[in-house]
C-alpha positions as CSV (number, residue, x, y, z in Angstrom):
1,X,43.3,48.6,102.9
2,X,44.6,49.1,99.6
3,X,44.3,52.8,99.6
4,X,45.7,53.1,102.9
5,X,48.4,51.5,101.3
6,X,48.7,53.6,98.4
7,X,48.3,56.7,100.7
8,X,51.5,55.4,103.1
9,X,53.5,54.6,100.3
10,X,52.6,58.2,98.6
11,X,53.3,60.1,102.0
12,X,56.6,58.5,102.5
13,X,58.0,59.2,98.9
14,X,57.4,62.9,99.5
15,X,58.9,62.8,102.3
16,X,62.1,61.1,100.9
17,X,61.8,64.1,98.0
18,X,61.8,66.4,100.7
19,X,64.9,65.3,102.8
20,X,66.6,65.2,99.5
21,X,66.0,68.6,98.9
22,X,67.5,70.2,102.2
23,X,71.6,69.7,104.0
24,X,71.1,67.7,106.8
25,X,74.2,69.0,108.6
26,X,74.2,71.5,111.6
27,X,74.9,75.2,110.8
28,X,75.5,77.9,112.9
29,X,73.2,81.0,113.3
30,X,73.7,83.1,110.8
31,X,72.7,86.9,111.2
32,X,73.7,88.9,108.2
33,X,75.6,91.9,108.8
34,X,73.9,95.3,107.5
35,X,76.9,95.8,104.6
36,X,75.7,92.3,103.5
37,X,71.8,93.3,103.6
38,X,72.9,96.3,101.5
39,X,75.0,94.0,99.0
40,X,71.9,91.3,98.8
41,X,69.9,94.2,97.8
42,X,72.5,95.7,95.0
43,X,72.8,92.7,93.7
44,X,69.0,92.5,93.1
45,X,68.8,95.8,91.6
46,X,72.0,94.8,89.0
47,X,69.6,91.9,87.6
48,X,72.0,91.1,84.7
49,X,75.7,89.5,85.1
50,X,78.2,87.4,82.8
51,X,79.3,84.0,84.1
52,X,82.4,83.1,82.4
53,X,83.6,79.7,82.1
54,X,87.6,79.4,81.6
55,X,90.5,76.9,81.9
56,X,92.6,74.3,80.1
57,X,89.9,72.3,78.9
58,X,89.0,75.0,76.4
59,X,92.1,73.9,74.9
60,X,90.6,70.7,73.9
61,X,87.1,73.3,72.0
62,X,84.9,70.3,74.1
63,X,83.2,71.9,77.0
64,X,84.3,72.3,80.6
65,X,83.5,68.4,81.2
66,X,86.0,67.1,78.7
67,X,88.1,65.4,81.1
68,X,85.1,63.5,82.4
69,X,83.0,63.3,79.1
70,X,86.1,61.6,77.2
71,X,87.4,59.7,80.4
72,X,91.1,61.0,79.6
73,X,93.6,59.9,82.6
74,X,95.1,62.4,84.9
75,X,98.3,62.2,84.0
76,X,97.0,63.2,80.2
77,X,94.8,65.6,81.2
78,X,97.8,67.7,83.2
79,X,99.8,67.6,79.8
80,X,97.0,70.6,78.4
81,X,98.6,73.5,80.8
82,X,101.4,73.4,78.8
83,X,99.6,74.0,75.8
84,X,97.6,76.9,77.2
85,X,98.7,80.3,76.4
86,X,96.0,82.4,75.9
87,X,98.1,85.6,74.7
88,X,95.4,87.7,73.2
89,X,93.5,87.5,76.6
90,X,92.5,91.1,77.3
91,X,91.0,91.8,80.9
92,X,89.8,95.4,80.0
93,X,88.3,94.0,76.6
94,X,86.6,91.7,78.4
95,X,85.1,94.1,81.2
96,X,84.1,96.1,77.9
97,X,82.1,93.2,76.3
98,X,80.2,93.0,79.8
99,X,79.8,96.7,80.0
100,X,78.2,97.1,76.5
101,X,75.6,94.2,77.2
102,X,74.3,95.9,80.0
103,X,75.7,93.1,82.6
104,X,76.5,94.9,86.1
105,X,78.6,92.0,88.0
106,X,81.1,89.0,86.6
107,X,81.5,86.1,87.9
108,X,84.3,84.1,86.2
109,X,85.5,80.7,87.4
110,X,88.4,80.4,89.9
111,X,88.5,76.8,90.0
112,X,86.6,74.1,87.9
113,X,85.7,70.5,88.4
114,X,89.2,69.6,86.7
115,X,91.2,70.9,89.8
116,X,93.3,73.6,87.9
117,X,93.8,77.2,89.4
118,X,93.1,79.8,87.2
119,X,94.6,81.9,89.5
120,X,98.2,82.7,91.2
121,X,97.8,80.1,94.6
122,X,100.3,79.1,97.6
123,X,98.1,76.2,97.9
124,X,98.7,74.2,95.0
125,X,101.1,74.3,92.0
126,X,98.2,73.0,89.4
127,X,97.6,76.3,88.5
128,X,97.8,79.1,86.1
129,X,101.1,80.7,87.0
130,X,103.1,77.6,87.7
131,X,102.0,75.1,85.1
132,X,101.6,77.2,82.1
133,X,104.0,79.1,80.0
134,X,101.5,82.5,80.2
135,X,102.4,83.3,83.7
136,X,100.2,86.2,84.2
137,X,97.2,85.7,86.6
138,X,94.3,86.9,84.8
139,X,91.7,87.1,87.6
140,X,94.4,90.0,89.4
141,X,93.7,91.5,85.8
142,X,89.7,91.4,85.7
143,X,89.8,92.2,89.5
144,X,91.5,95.4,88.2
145,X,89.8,96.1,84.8
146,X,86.3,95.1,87.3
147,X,87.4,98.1,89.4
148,X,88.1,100.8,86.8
149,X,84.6,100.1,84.9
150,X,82.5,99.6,88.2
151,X,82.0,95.9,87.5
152,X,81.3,93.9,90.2
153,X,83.5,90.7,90.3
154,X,82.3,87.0,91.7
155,X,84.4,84.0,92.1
156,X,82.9,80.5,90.8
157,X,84.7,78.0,93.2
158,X,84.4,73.9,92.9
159,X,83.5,71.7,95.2
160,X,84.3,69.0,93.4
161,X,87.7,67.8,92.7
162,X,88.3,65.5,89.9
163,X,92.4,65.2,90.3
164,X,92.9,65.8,94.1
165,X,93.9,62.1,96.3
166,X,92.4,64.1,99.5
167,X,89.2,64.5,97.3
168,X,88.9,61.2,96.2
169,X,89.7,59.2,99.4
170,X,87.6,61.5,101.4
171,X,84.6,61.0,99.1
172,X,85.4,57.3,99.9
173,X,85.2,57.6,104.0
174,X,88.6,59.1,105.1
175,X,88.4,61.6,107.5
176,X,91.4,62.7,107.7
177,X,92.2,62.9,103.7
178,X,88.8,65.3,103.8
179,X,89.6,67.5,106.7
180,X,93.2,68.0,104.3
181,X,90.4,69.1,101.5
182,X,88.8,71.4,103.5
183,X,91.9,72.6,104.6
184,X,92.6,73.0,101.3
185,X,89.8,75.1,99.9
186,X,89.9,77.0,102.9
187,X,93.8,78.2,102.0
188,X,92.2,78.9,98.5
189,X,89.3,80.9,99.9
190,X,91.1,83.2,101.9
191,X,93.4,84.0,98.6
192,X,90.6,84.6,96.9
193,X,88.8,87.3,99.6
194,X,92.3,88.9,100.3
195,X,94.5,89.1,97.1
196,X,92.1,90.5,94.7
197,X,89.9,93.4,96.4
198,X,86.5,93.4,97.7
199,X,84.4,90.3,95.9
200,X,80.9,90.8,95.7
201,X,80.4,86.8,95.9
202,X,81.4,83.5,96.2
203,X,79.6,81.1,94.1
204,X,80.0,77.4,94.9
205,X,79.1,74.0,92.8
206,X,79.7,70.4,92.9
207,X,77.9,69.6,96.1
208,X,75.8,67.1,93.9
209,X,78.6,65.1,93.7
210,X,78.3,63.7,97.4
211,X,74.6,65.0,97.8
212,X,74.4,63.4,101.6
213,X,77.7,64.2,102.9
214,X,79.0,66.6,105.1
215,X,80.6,69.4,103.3
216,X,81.7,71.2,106.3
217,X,80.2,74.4,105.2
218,X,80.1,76.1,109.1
219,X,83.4,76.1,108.4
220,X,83.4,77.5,105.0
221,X,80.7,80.0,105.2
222,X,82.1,80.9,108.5
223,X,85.2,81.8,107.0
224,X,84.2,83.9,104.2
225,X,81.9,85.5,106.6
226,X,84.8,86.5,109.0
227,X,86.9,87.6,106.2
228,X,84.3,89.6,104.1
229,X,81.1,90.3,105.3
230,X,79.8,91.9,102.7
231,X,80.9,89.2,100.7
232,X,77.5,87.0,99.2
233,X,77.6,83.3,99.4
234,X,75.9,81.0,96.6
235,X,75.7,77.7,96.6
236,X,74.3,75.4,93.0
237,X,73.6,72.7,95.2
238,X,69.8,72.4,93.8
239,X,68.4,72.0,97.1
240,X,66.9,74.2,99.3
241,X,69.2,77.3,101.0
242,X,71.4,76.4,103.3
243,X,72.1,78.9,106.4
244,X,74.7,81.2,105.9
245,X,73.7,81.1,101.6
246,X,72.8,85.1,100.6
247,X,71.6,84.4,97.4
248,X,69.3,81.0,95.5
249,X,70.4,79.8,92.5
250,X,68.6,77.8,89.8
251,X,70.7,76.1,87.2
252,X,69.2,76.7,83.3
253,X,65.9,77.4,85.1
254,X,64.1,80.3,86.3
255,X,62.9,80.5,89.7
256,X,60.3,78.2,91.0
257,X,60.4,76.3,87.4
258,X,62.1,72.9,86.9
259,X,62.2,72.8,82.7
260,X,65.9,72.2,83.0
261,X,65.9,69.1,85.2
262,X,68.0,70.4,88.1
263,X,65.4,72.1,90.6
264,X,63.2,69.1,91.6
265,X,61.2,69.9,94.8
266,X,63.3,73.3,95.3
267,X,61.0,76.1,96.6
268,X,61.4,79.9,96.1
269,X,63.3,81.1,99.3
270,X,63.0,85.0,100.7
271,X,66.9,85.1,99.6
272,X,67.8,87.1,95.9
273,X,67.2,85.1,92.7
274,X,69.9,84.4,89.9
275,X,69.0,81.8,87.2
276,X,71.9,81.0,85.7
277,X,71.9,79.6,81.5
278,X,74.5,79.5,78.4
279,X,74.4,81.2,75.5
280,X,74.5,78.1,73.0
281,X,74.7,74.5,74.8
282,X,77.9,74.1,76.7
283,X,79.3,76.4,79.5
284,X,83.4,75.8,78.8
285,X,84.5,76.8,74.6
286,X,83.1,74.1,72.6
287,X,84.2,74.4,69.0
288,X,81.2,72.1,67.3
289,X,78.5,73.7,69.8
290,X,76.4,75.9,67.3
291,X,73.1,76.1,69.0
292,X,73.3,79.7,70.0
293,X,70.2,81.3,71.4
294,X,68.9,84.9,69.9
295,X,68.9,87.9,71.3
296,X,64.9,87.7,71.5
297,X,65.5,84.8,73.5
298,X,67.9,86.0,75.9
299,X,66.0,88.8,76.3
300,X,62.5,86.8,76.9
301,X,65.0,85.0,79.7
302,X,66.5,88.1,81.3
303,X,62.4,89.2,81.2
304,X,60.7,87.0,82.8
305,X,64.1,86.2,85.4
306,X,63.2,89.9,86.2
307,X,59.5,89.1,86.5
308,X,60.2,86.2,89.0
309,X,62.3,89.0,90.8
310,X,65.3,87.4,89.8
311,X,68.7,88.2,88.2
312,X,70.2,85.9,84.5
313,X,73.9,85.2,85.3
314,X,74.2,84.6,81.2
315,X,77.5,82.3,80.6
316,X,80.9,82.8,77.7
317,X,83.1,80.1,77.5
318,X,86.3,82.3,75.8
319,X,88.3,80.8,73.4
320,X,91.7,78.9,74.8
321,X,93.6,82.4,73.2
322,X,91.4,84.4,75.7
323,X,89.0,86.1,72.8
324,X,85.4,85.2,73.4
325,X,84.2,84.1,70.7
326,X,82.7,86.7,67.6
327,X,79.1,84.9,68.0
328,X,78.5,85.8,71.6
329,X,79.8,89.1,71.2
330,X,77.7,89.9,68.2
331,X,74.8,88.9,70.5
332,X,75.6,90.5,73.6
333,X,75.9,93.8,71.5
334,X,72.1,93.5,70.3
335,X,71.2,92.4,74.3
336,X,73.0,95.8,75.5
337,X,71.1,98.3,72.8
338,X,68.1,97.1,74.1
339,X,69.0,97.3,77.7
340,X,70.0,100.8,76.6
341,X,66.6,101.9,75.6
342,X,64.8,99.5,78.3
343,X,66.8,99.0,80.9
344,X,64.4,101.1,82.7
345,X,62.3,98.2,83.4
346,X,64.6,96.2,84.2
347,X,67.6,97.4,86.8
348,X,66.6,98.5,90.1
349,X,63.1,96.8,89.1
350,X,61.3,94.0,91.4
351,X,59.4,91.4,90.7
352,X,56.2,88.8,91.6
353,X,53.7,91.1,90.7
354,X,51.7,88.6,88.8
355,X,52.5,84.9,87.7
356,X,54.2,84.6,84.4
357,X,51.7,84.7,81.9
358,X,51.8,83.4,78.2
359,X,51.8,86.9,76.7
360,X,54.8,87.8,79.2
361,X,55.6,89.3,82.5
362,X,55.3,92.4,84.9
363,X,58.4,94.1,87.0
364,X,57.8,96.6,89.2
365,X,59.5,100.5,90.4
366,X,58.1,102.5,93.0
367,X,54.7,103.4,91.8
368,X,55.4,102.2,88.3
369,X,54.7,98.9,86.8
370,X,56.1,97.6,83.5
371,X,54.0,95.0,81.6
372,X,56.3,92.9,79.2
373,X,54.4,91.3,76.5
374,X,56.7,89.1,74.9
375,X,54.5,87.0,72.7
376,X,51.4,89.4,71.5
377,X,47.7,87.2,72.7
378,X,45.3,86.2,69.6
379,X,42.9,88.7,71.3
380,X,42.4,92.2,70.7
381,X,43.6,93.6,74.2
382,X,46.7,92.0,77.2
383,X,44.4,90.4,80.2
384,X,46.3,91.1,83.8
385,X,44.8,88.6,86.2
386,X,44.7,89.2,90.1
387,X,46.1,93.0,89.9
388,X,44.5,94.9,92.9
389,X,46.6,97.7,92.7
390,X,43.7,100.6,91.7
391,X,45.6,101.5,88.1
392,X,45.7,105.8,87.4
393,X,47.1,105.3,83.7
394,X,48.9,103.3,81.4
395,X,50.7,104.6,78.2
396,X,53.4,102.6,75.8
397,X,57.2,102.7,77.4
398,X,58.2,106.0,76.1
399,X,54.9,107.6,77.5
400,X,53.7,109.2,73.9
401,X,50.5,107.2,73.9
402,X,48.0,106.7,76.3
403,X,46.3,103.1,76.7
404,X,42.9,102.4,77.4
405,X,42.2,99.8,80.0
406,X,39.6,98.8,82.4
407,X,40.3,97.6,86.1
408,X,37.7,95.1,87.0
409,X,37.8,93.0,90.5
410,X,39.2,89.8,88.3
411,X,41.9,91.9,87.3
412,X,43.1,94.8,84.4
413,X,42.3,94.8,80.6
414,X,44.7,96.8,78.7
415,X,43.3,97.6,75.0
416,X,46.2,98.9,72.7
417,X,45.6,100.1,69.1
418,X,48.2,97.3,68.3
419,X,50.7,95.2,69.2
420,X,54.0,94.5,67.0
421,X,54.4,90.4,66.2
422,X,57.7,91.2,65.7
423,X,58.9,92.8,68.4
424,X,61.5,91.5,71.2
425,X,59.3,93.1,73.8
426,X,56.7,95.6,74.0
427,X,56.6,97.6,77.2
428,X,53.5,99.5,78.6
429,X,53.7,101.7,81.7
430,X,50.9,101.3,84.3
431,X,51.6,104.2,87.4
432,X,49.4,102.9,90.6
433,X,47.9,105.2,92.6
């Protein structure tokens, strides 16, 4: 009796994990268009973007959650447009930085949890041109500066509203103060996917904020699907795709992992990938946040995102004068010479070909797999488990040496003369017949 006891109570918390892990609202069909099964595969084959986290609160050099963090009032926290004049803010130098590192798409925030506009909007007057002295709108600038450097350009939009009444009294059961909301981010939208060219994606957070409500995303998506087609929907919701989503997300994590807390009982989905992470702690400027990741570990990420068939959406948070800051540029520099030399491996690559192991990864290219040994084994040769492919060579990246190996039914045995401790990465090519 007991352990039919145990066994009920078992089978009904996994199902409770699994009804918290999927939107429980009724969406419409969705059939992508072919123009949006084209972008969903270009955005695969970019595999490497820069999320940029910018607003007032970087003002305040405490992250993007000051306002929450430090519980300042509303009525303070609207007192830091006027102090926000970021006059060394230089779209094209920007684009540039992106360029260099090897990143292929942007995608910058529009609109954060604090409610202000970083862009020129009908719909409210919190924002960028009409509460701060800099009256430029500098997404119309990195839409442009996108354009002339063949950047692709996203826009981060929040949910979540920590200023708005129609928010706030909706969240508390008024129907009619949310349908204003929606309204609301639906006039914001529709600026967003007609003022400022094509955008290759709209990339939406917050929903964990009311995690059982109704966020009236058949609207939404329907929206952005009538306006742009082409146009990719995200959604950092950390449950399962919803309908009308193009691309899964996974938050400091890479696919199908949960190390950062935020993917609990999410499975892989047939959608494209992006794991999105920071370069040192925080995701807005944070002036004491030193803990800046290497290169070598930025790359191992960007890696093994690629192995999982995924893209690394790596995050700045520029300074409140619109630099971003010397540190990440320094570091983005070293992460774009060696996506210079091995970039090969990565863009246009695919990936799943094996699990991750603990030496590294594999991405695949046509008829060409590239094994990514990240952390050299203790052993003399790189076991490949479960490869059936029948293997016609293997040499090192720049194909000047060839690499013995031996393809058994378990799986391949590559045995190279050595293998470099030190290095970020060392790449061998395998061609399958």
């Amino acid at each position: 009796m007991k352990k039919l006891l145990l066994l009920a109570v078992l089978t009904i918390m996994v199902n409770q994990v699994g009804a918290q892990v999927k939107y429980e609202y009724l969406m419409p069909e969705y059939t992508p268009t072919e123009g949006n099964l084209q972008a969903r595969k270009e955005f695969q084959d970019m595999k490497f973007g820069m999320f940029i986290h910018w607003g007032v609160y970087s003002v305040l050099g405490d992250g993007e959650w000051v306002m929450y963090q430090q519980k300042i009032k509303l009525d303070t926290y609207k007192k830091l447009p006027k102090f926000f004049d970021p006059e060394d803010f230089d779209a094209d130098e920007w684009v540039k930085i992106a360029k260099a590192a090897g990143m292929k798409y942007i995608t910058i925030t529009s609109r954060h949890h604090d409610s202000f506009s970083m862009f020129d909007t009908d719909a409210t007057d919190y924002d960028i041109i009409d509460a701060t002295r800099f009256d430029r709108d500098p997404l119309k600038e990195l839409a442009e500066a996108c354009k002339k450097e063949g950047i692709k350009l996203n826009f981060y939009y929040s949910l979540l509203d920590w200023a708005r009444d129609d928010y706030k009294n909706g969240k508390k059961g008024d129907e009619e103060a949310w349908g204003d909301y929606v309204k609301f981010m639906k006039a914001q939208l529709t600026e967003l996917l007609t003022n400022y060219g094509e955008i290759g994606c709209i990339w939406f957070d917050g929903h964990w904020d009311r995690k059982k409500a109704n966020w009236n995303y058949d609207e939404l998506y329907s929206l952005i699907h009538e306006l742009s087609p082409n146009t990719l929907i995200a959604n950092n919701h950390h449950i399962q795709p919803i309908p009308g989503e193009d691309i899964q997300t996974f938050e400091r994590d890479l696919p199908g992992e949960n190390k950062g807390g935020y993917s609990a009982g999410v499975e892989i989905s047939p959608l494209p990938l992006e794991s999105c992470a920071t370069m040192a702690k925080t995701w807005g400027f944070d002036l004491n946040d030193t803990k800046f990741k290497t290169t070598k570990q930025l790359v191992h990420f960007l890696v093994k995102a690629a192995g999982k068939n995924g893209n690394l959406l790596l995050n700045v948070g520029p300074m409140p004068n619109g630099e971003i800051q010397p540190e990440f540029v320094s570091t983005l520099k070293e992460m774009g010479e060696w996506a210079t030399k091995y970039g090969e491996s990565i863009y246009g690559t695919r990936g799943g070909v094996i699990k991750t192991q603990d030496w590294g990864t594999i991405t695949k290219k046509e008829n060409t797999l590239y094994v990514h040994v990240l952390d050299a084994p203790t052993e003399p040769y790189i076991f490949i488990p479960e490869l059936m492919e029948k293997i016609k060579s293997v040499s090192s990246f720049d194909g000047a040496t060839k690499i013995k190996f031996k393809q058994v039914k378990e799986g391949i045995f590559l045995y190279p003369a050595s293998l470099d401790d030190e290095s970020i990465d060392t790449i061998f090519k395998m061609e399958i017949r």
